[in-house]
N, C-alpha and C positions, 0 to 999 in steps of 0.2 A: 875409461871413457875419454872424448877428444872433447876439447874446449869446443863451447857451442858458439860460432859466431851471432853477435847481435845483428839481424835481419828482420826483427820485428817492425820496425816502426813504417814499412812498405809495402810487406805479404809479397805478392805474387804479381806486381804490378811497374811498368816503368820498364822493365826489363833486367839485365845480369848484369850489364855495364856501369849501372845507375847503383844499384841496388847494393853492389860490390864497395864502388866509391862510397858509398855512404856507410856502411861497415866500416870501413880503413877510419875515416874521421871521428867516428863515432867511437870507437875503439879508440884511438890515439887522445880525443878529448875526457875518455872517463879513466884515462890509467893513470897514477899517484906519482905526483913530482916530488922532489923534495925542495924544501925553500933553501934559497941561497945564506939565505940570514941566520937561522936559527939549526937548520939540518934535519929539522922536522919533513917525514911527507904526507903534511897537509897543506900544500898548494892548491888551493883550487882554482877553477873561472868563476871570477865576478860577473864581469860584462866580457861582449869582444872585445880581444885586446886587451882586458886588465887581470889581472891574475892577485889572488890575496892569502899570502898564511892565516890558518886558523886558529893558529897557535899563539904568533907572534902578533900579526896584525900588518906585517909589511907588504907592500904593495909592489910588481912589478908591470911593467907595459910590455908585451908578447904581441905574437901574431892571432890570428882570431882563433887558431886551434891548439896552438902551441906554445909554450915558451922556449926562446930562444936563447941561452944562457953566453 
């Protein structure tokens, strides 16, 4: 069976164009980084912009969906 994209959080509303971009980010902000420090991947988002291993506890500053290593 094919990977089900995440489209829930909009239904049927806004339109494909909308709906699509918000799939890409939503996707790209829930997939497993690995932290620089440790090589753990449990980076996650704190806030926008701030990223924290769960492991280590190291902090880095990213874009508001991404880190940019």
């Amino acid at each position: 069976m094919a990977k089900k994209k995440s489209m829930k959080g909009l239904g049927a509303r806004y339109g494909i164009k909308p709906r699509k971009q918000y799939t890409q980010v939503h996707l790209m902000l829930k997939e497993k980084r690995t932290c620089p420090d440790c090589g753990s991947k449990k980076l996650s988002r704190e806030a926008v912009g701030i990223w924290k291993c769960q492991k280590c506890g190291f902090k880095i500053a990213g874009t508001a969906y991404d880190v940019k290593l």
